[in-house]
LOLO-289629 format. One record per residue (C-alpha): x, y, z. Coordinates in steps of 0.02 Angstrom, whole numbers, padded with zeros to 5 digits. Each point is the difference from the previous one (the first is absolute). Layout:
N
       c1       c2       c3
        X        Y        Z
...
end
This chain:
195
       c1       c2       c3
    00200   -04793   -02290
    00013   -00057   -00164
    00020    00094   -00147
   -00176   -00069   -00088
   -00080    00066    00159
    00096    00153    00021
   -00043    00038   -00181
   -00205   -00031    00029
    00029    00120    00166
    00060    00135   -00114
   -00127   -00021   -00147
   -00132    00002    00133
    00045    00151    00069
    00020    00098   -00153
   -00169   -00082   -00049
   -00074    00099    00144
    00115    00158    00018
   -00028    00084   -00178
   -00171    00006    00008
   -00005    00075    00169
    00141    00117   -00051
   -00114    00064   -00123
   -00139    00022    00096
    00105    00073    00129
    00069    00121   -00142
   -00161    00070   -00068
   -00062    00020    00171
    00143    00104    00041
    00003    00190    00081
   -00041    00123   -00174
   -00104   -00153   -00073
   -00197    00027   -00020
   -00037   -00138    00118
    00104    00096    00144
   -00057    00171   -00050
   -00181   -00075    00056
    00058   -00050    00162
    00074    00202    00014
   -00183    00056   -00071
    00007    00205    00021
   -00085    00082    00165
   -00166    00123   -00012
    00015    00085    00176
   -00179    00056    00052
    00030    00133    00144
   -00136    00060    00092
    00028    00121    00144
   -00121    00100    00127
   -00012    00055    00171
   -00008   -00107    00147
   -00027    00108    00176
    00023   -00049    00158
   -00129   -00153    00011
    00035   -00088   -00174
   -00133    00098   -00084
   -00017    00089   -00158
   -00149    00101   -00093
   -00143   -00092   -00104
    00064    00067   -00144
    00155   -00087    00032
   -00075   -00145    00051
   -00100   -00023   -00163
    00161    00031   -00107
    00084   -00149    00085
   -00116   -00108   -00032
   -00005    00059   -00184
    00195   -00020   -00013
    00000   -00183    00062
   -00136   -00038   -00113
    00091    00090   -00156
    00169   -00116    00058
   -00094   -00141   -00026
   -00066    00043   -00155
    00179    00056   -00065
    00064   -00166    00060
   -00097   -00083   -00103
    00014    00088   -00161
    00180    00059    00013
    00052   -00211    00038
   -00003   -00039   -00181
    00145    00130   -00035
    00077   -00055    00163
    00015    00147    00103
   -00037   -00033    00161
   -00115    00139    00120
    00040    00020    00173
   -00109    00133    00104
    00097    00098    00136
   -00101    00101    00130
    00077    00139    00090
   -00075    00126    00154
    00050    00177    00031
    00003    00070    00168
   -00108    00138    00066
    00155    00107   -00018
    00042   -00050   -00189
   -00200    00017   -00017
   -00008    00190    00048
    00175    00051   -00080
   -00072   -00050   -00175
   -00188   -00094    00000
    00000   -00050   -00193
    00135   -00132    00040
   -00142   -00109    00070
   -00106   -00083   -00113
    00124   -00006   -00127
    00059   -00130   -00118
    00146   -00030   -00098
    00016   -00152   -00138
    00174   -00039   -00063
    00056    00134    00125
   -00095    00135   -00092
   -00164    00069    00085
   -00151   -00041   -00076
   -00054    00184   -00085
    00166   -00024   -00119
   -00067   -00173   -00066
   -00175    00063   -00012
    00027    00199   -00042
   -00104    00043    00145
    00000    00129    00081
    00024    00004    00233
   -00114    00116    00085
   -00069   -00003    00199
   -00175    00015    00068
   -00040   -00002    00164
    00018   -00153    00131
   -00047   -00082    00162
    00045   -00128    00113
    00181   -00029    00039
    00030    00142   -00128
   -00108    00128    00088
   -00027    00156   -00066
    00149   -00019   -00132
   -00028    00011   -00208
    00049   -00155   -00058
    00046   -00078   -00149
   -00130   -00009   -00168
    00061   -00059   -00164
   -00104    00038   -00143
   -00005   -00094   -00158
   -00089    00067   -00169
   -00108    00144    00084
   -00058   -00130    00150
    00077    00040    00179
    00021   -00168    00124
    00043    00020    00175
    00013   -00189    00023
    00099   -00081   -00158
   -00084   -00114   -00095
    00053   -00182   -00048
   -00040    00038   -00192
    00144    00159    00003
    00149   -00100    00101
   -00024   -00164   -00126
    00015    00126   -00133
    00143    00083    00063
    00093   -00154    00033
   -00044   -00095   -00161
    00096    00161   -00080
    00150   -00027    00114
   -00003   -00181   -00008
    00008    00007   -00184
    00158    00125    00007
    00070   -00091    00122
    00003   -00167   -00111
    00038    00087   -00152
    00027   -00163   -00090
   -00131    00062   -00157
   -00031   -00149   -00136
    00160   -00065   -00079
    00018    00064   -00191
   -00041   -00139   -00101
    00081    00076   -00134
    00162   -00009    00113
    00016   -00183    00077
    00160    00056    00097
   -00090    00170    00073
   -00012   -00011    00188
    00155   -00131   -00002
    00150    00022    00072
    00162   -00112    00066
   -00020    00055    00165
   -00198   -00050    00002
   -00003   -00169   -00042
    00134   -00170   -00062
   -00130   -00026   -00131
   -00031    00139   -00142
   -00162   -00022   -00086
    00012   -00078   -00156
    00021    00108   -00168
   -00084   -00007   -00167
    00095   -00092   -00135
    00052    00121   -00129
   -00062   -00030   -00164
end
């Protein structure tokens, strides 16, 4: 090869290597574009009993139904912070059931149950179905007792966790370089000239 044409090689491929270099950089792991792509996780966990024949009380019927339509809801209005909602179901056994019978119907957000995000308070009531005769779980909420939990309570609930959970908060304007670090990004916001 000659050298004209070994210098155009090189030229060419600098040409097209820095600026994907850069993009490469500021797309980097600790960069805001990869943080995105690592968006935080709201766990939803919703357990109850399950006997013998896959079935569970109405109560606990109804509250499922609420939960997946509060996931959907917090899906959609936790996406512009980027934290992403995932909604775990879990049965107890008969024998979990009648060692402690508040553990079904429960939920937890963010790993905390619900009545610590809402300052609510458990009680039980009586049951039927696959729960029998047993007192199960009530949660009441501002003076008003629900057996089954309402959609309205778990979106509140997990909007509060959701926001923790993010805990990014507005950037100080007064502070260009506040929520910067090295380790977060290769490109520092830019800074107010000094006058």
């Amino acid at each position: 090869m000659s050298n004209s044409v070994t210098k155009r090689f090189f030229l060419n491929s600098i040409t097209f290597l820095a600026p994907a270099l850069f993009v490469l950089g500021c797309s980097s792991p600790g960069s805001k574009t990869a943080d995105r792509a690592a968006a935080p996780v709201l766990q939803v966990r919703w357990q109850r009993l399950v006997d013998d024949k896959g079935q569970t009380c109405g109560r606990c019927g109804s509250t499922e139904k609420e939960t997946e339509k509060a996931v959907k809801e917090l899906r959609r209005s936790l996406k512009p912070i980027h934290v992403e909602v995932v909604l775990q179901k879990t049965s107890i056994s008969l024998q979990e059931f009648s060692k402690d019978p508040l553990a079904s119907n429960q939920i937890l957000i963010g790993g905390k149950p619900i009545e610590e995000w809402l300052q609510a308070k458990v009680g039980q009531s009586p049951c039927c179905g696959a729960c029998g005769d047993s007192e199960c779980r009530t949660l009441t909420v501002d003076g008003k007792t629900y057996e089954s939990i309402p959609t309205e309570l778990i979106v509140q609930a997990g909007l509060l966790a959701g926001a923790q959970l993010n805990q990014t908060g507005p950037q100080n304007p007064w502070n260009p370089m506040a929520g910067w670090s090295p380790d977060s990004s290769c490109c520092p916001p830019a800074q107010a000239e000094k006058k």
